[in-house]
C-alpha positions, -999 to +999 in steps of 0.1 A: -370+155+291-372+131+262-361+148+229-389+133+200-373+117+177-383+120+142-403+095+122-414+095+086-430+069+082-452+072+107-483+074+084-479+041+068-471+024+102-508+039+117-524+021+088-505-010+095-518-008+130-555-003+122-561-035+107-552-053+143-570-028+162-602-029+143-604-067+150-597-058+189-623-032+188-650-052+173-644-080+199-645-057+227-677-040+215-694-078+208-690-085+239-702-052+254-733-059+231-737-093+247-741-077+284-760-053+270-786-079+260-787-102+284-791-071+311-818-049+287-836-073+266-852-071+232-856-034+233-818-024+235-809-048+206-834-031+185-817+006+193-785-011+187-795-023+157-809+007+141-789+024+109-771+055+121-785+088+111-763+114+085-750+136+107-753+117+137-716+104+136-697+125+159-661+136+148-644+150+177-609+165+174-589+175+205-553+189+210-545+179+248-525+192+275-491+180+260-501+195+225-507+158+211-538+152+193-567+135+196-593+126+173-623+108+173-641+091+146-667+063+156-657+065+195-624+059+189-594+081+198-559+089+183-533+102+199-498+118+191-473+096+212-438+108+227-419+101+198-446+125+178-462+097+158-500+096+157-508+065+185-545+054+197-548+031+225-564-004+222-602+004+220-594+026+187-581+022+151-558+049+135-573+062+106-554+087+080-590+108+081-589+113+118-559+138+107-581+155+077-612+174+098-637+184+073-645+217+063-679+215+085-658+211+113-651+238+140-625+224+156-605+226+127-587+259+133-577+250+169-561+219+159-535+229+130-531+259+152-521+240+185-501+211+166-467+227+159-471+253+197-483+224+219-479+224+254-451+248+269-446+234+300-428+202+279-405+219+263-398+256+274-369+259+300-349+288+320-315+291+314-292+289+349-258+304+341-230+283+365-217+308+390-185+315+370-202+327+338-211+362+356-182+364+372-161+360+342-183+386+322-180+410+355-141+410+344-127+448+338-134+457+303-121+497+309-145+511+293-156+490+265-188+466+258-194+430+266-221+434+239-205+406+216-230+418+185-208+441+182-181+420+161-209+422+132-218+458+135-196+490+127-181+493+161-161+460+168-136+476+182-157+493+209-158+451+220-126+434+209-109+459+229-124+450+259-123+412+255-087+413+243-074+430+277-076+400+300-053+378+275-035+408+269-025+412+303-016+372+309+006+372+277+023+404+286+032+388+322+049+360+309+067+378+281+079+398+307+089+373+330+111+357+297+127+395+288+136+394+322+158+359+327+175+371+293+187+402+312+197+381+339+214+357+317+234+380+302+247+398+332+261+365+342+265+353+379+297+374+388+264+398+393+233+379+399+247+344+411+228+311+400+204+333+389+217+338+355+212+304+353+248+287+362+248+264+391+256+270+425+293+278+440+290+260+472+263+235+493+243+257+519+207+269+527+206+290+494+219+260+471+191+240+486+162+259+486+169+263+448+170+227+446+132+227+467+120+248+446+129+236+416+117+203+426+085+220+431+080+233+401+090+199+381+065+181+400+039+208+398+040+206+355+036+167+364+003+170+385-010+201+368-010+181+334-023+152+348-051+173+359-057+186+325-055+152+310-079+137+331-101+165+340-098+194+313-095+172+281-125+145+289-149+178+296-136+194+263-142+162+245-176+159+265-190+191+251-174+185+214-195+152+215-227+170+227-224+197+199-217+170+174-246+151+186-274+181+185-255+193+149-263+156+136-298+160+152-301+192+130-290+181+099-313+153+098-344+179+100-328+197+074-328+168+055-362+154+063-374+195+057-356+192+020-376+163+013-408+174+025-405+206+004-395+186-029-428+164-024-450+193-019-435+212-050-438+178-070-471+173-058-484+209-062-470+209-099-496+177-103-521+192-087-522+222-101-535+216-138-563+195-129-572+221-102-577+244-129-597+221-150-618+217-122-618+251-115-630+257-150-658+230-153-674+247-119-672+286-135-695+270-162-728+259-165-732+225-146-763+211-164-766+231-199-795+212-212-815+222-180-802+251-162-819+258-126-831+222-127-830+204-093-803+181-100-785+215-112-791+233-077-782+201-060-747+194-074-740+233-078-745+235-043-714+212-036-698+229-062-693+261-052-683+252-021-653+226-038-649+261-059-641+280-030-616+254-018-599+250-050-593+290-046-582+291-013-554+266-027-541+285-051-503+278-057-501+255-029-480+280-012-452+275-037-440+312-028-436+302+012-421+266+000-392+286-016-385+308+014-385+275+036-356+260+014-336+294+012-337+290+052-331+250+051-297+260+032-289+288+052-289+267+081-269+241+066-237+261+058-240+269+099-247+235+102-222+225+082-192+246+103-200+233+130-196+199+120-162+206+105-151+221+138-160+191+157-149+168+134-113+189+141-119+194+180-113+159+193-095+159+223-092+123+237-075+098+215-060+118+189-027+116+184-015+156+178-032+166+213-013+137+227+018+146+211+011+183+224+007+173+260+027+142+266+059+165+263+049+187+297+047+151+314+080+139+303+103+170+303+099+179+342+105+148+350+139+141+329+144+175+352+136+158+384+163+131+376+188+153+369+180+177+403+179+140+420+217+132+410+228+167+413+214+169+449+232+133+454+269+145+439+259+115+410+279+128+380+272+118+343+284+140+316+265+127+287+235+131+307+240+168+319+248+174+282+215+159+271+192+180+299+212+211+292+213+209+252+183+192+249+156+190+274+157+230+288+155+240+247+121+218+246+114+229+281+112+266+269+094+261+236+065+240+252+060+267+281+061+295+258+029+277+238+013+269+275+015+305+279+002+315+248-026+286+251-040+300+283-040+338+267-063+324+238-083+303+258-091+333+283-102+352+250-122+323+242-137+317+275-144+356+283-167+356+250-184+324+258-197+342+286-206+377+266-228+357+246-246+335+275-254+362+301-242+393+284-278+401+275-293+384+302-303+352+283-283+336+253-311+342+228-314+380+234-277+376+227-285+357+193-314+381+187-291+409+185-266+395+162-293+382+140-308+420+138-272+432+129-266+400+098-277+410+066-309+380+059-329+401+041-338+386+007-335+396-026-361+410-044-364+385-069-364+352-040-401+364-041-403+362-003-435+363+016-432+355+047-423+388+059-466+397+049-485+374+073-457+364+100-422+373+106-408+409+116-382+406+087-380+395+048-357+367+054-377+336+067-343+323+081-344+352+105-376+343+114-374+304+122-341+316+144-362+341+166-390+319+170-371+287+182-343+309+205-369+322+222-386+286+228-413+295+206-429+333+222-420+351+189-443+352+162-450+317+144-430+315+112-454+283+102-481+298+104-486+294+064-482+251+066-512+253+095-530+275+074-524+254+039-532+217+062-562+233+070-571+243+032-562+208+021-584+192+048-615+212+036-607+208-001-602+173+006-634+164+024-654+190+001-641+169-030-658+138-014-691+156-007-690+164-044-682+132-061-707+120-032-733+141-049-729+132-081-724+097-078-759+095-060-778+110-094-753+086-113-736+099-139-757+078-169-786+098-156-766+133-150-755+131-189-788+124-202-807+152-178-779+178-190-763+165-224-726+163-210-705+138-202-693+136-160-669+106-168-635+128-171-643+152-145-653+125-118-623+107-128-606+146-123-618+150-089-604+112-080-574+118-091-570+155-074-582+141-042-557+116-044-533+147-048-546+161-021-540+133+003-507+130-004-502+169+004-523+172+037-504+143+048-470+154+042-481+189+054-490+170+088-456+153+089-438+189+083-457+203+113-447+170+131-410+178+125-410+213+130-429+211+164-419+232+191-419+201+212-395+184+186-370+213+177-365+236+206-349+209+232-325+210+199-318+246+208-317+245+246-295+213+244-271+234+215-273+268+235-284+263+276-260+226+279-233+225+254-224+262+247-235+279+281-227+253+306-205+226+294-184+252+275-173+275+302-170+248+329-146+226+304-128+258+290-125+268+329-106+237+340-085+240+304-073+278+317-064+272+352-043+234+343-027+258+313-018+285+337-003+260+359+017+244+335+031+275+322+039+292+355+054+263+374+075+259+337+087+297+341+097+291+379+116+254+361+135+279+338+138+303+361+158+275+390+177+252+362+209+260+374+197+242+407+200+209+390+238+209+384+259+197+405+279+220+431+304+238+410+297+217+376+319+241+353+355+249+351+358+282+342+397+285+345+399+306+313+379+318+285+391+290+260+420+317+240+444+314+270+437+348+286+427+340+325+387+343+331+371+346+363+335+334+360+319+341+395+326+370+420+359+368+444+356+357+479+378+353+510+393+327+497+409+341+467+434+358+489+450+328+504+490+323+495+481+291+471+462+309+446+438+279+437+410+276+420+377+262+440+371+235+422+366+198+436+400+191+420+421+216+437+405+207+472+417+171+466+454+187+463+450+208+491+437+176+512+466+157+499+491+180+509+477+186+539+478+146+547+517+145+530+524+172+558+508+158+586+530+122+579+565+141+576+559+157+608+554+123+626+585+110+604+606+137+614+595+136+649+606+106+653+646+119+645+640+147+668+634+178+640+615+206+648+588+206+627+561+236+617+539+250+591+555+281+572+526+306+576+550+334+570+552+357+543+575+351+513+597+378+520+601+366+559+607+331+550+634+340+523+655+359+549+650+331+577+668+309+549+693+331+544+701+333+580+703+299+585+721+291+554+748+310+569+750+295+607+752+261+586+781+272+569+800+282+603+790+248+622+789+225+588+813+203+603+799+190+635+765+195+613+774+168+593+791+143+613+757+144+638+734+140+602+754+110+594+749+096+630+713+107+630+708+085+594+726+057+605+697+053+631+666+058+615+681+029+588+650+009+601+620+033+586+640+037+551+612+018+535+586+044+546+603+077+544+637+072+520+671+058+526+686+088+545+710+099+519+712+126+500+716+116+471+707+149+452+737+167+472+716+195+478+724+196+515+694+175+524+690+141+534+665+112+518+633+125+536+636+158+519+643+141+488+616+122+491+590+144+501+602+177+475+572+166+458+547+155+480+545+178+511+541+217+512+561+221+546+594+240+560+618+213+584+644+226+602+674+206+615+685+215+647+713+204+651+727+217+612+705+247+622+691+245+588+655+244+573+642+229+539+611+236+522+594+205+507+564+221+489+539+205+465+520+224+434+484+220+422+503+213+387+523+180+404+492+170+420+465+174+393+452+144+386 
């Protein structure tokens, strides 16, 4: 449904109009009288022809089925168009009397009665709650209210309680969830592994599902804020746009209501002098020279009647006009709020909600790099640095406000729904909390319309009830149809009496009765005048304040923006929030997945005293005592290469060659045995050495120049491999063995 859109104006256009349409309508009726004549003759022209009879013109007013008005003067109609300005169609001319029905009139009362009410069925609607706005006010309240008039009266708690528990609860999970990696931070992984946060010891399953689900969780943040970005923030911004619209909608009727209430109190401080005048001039003796005369009776007659109307005007409901801008400015410091909060809630295109979210975008994926390099043995310490000192700080803070985002926003969206379906319908809700504000006006505000129409003294409270409820409550305005209707008679009753004494003329009034009519007649021009100008601004304040014009103000505000865009946007706000911090807490939860294998040394604590970092294994028990560290496994491959080529050198001069796997205390007395059996046979040992080196001349280049140049009992491949192999060779025919062995220190690179 079209909402009407205000015009003020409107008046001045109609009378614009009617100068065109008269010309239509007198063409249109010449040429009906031309049919006429030529089908009926002489004797229809002369009916036509006759003078109209007083009293014969018909004045019909009618309010139709869509509470628009229709009125007809001389067979012409006017009508109240969508936009509710005063329209006729093109065989009638707009008059501003068609709106002014005379006092003799009996259709009066049913037209300023069925002006600002008009039809229902255009404006009145039924308010369907989406299917997660019960749900959400079904969720466990233990105990306590959803009645959210409670805030305002002297039990809040009996309701913040309640609504408090479901954001409760998700904070208190995730603070949780953080106390808890802290513990496991500071036991360290010699008890809870990678765990604590320290990368993995070695590549298996274990290593790589951490890795999968870390990767998980990075790209989860992604899509879960793109989601929110193109899904949660548009609908946000969506229902901060309709709010702003409908609160800019409002303020222009409280603007329009301001200035309709300044021209009536202007208007009815004119009027109300030379309503007393007249009011005076009437009380006294019309005709002193000849009292009960018939020119007497005949303008007394009139008068009492404009007497009566002058009465029933009395202050021009100043006292109702006052209570009408006490509401106008309560309604604009609401008015007001609002617009300050949607001036503040943009939430596409500004650059702080930008700034907020662009970080959960940008941090997982910095962490997707990082697990990509570490998964790929691609090592770059700057970089690690940066992730670990930079990105997992940021990381933390802007999941710890996702967290605390989706707690609020629970709160938020938990009371939205309290106040739409909590009561069944949103303005039982705002009935409630109305009943429990404190509108009542002062004493002094000189309230009245708590006499004829609304169930309390503030008038405020009464314009809210009746609009919320689309109009079923008692009708605040009641006073404006009442005062249009006393202005119509007065006005039209003034006419009758200037009428009435212009048709004795006033030369012969003065002479019959010795007084002089001049002022007063000029008086009643000038307060009819008056008296235009207040029945047609009354008509344009029951135009504005239409049911038809200001309840699809309130259903828009309320039934779309607050009760169905609200919870829908808030809902898709929640669950991307949720996301983003629970996918975060499983990213801080796996960051030790995106180191490489191993990444720290942890050889001591940094003050020389020895530090082991992780738990033992197997391998710590092994005779070379190494670290497992991707340095000491090149030494160990590099010895184990050295040993491998001085077997196949010495295998060549006919050695027997083999791996010492013995214990240190075995191999030290096998030396000692053979160090003796070389001293009995060290002789023939040493002549068959020097015969032996003489023939392996040929591989010198490779393995040494076969003298033992050290005289240490060994020849140049011992020499040559002391420091590069880590095996025993024993001569057999010196019956000696030499140990050429190779530390971690000598082949650290």
């Amino acid at each position: 449904m079209k909402r009407p859109t205000i015009t003020t104006n409107s008046i001045n256009r109609f009378r614009r109009r009617s100068s065109s349409r008269k010309s239509r309508k007198s063409r249109s009726r010449s040429s009906s009288r031309l049919q006429l004549l030529l089908l009926l003759g002489l004797s229809l022209v002369f009916l036509l022809s006759l003078p109209p009879v007083e009293g014969q013109e018909a004045v019909a007013a009618d309010t139709d089925a869509d509470g628009t008005v229709a009125s007809s003067t001389d067979g012409t109609d006017a009508n109240t168009d969508a936009n509710g300005n005063a329209d006729t169609d093109d065989d009638g001319a707009f008059e501003i009397e068609d709106l002014l029905p005379g006092f003799d009139n009996s259709y009066t009362e049913s037209f300023v009665k069925n002006y600002i009410l008009g039809n229902p069925e255009y404006y009145q609607e039924e308010y369907d709650p989406p299917p997660m706005v019960p749900k959400i006010n079904s969720l466990p309240r233990f105990g306590h209210s959803d009645d959210c008039s409670l805030l305002i009266g002297d039990t809040p708690d009996n309701y913040f309680l309640g609504l408090l528990f479901v954001g409760t609860f998700v904070a208190t999970l995730f603070t949780f969830w953080a106390i808890s990696l802290c513990v496991l931070k500071k036991m360290g992984p010699r008890q809870v592994g990678f765990m604590a946060g320290f990368p993995f010891q070695k590549e298996g399953k274990k290593s790589a599902c951490g890795r999968v689900v870390l990767s998980v969780s990075a790209w989860m943040m992604i899509i879960s804020t793109i989601v929110l970005i193109t899904k949660g923030l548009p609908k946000l911004q969506r229902w901060s746009d309709t709010v702003a619209m409908v609160t800019y909608d409002i303020q222009l009727v409280e603007t329009e209501v301001q200035s309709i209430v300044t021209t009536l109190l202007v208007v009815s401080a004119k009027t109300s002098p030379i309503r007393d005048e007249l009011v005076d001039f009437l009380k006294r003796d019309i005709c002193p020279l000849e009292p009960g005369s018939d020119t007497e009776d005949q303008v007394r007659s009139v008068g009492e009647d404009t007497y009566d109307a002058m009465m029933d005007l009395d202050d021009f409901i100043e006292g109702y006009l006052i209570d009408v801008e006490d509401g106008v400015n309560q309604t604009n410091k609401f008015t007001n709020r609002v617009k300050q909060f949607t001036d503040v809630a943009q939430f596409v295109g500004n650059p702080k909600v930008t700034a907020v979210v662009f970080p959960y975008f940008i941090l997982p994926a910095i962490i997707l790099v990082a697990i990509g390099m570490g998964w790929y043995d691609v090592f770059h310490e700057g970089f690690y640095t940066f992730v670990t000192r930079v990105v997992l700080p940021l990381l933390i803070i802007w999941t710890a406000f996702a967290a605390l985002m989706a707690a609020w926003m629970v709160v938020a969206l938990e009371a939205n729904a309290d106040l739409c379906v909590s009561s069944g319908v949103p303005e039982d809700t705002i009935l409630g909390i109305l009943n429990k504000l404190d509108l009542d006006d002062d004493d002094d505000t000189g309230s009245e319309s708590k006499d004829l129409n609304g169930p309390s003294d503030s008038f405020f409270y009464d314009i809210f009830a009746f609009y919320t409820h689309q109009c079923t409550m008692p009708n605040p305005w009641q006073f404006l149809e009442g005062h249009y209707g006393d202005l119509a008679r007065g006005r039209n009753i003034l006419g009758e009496f200037i009428r009435s004494i212009e048709d004795t003329t006033l030369e012969q009034l003065s002479q019959e009765c010795g007084h002089e009519y001049g002022p007063i007649v000029e008086l009643l021009f000038q307060l009819q005048d008056l008296i235009t100008i207040l029945s047609q601004t009354s008509i344009r304040a029951m135009t504005l304040m239409s049911c038809r014009n200001i309840v699809p103000l309130y259903t828009t505000f309320i039934y779309d923006a607050t009760c169905t865009q609200a919870p829908k946007s808030l809902g898709w706000a929640v669950g991307c929030t949720l996301c983003i911090a629970f996918f975060g807490m499983m990213t801080i939860t796996f960051r030790g997945a995106y180191y490489p294998i191993d990444y720290y040394y942890y050889d001591a604590t940094g003050k020389g005293e020895p530090f082991d970092l992780y738990p033992p294994t197997d391998d710590d028990d092994s005779s070379n005592n190494l670290e497992d560290t991707p340095c000491n496994e090149m030494v160990l491959e590099e010895q184990e290469e050295q040993c491998i080529e001085a077997m196949e050198a010495i295998a060549i001069k006919g050695y027997e060659v083999y791996l010492d796997e013995d214990d240190d205390d075995e191999n030290e007395d096998d030396e000692n045995e053979d160090e003796n059996e070389a001293k009995d046979n060290g002789n023939e040992d040493d002549t068959t050495a020097i015969n032996n080196n003489d023939n392996f001349n040929d591989e010198e280049d490779d393995y040494g120049d076969g003298i033992d140049n050290d005289n240490n009992g060994n020849d140049g491949y011992e020499d040559e491999m002391d420091t590069s192999v880590g095996c025993d060779v024993f001569d057999n025919d010196n019956d000696t063995r030499t140990n050429a062995s190779t530390t971690a220190e000598s082949m650290s690179p």
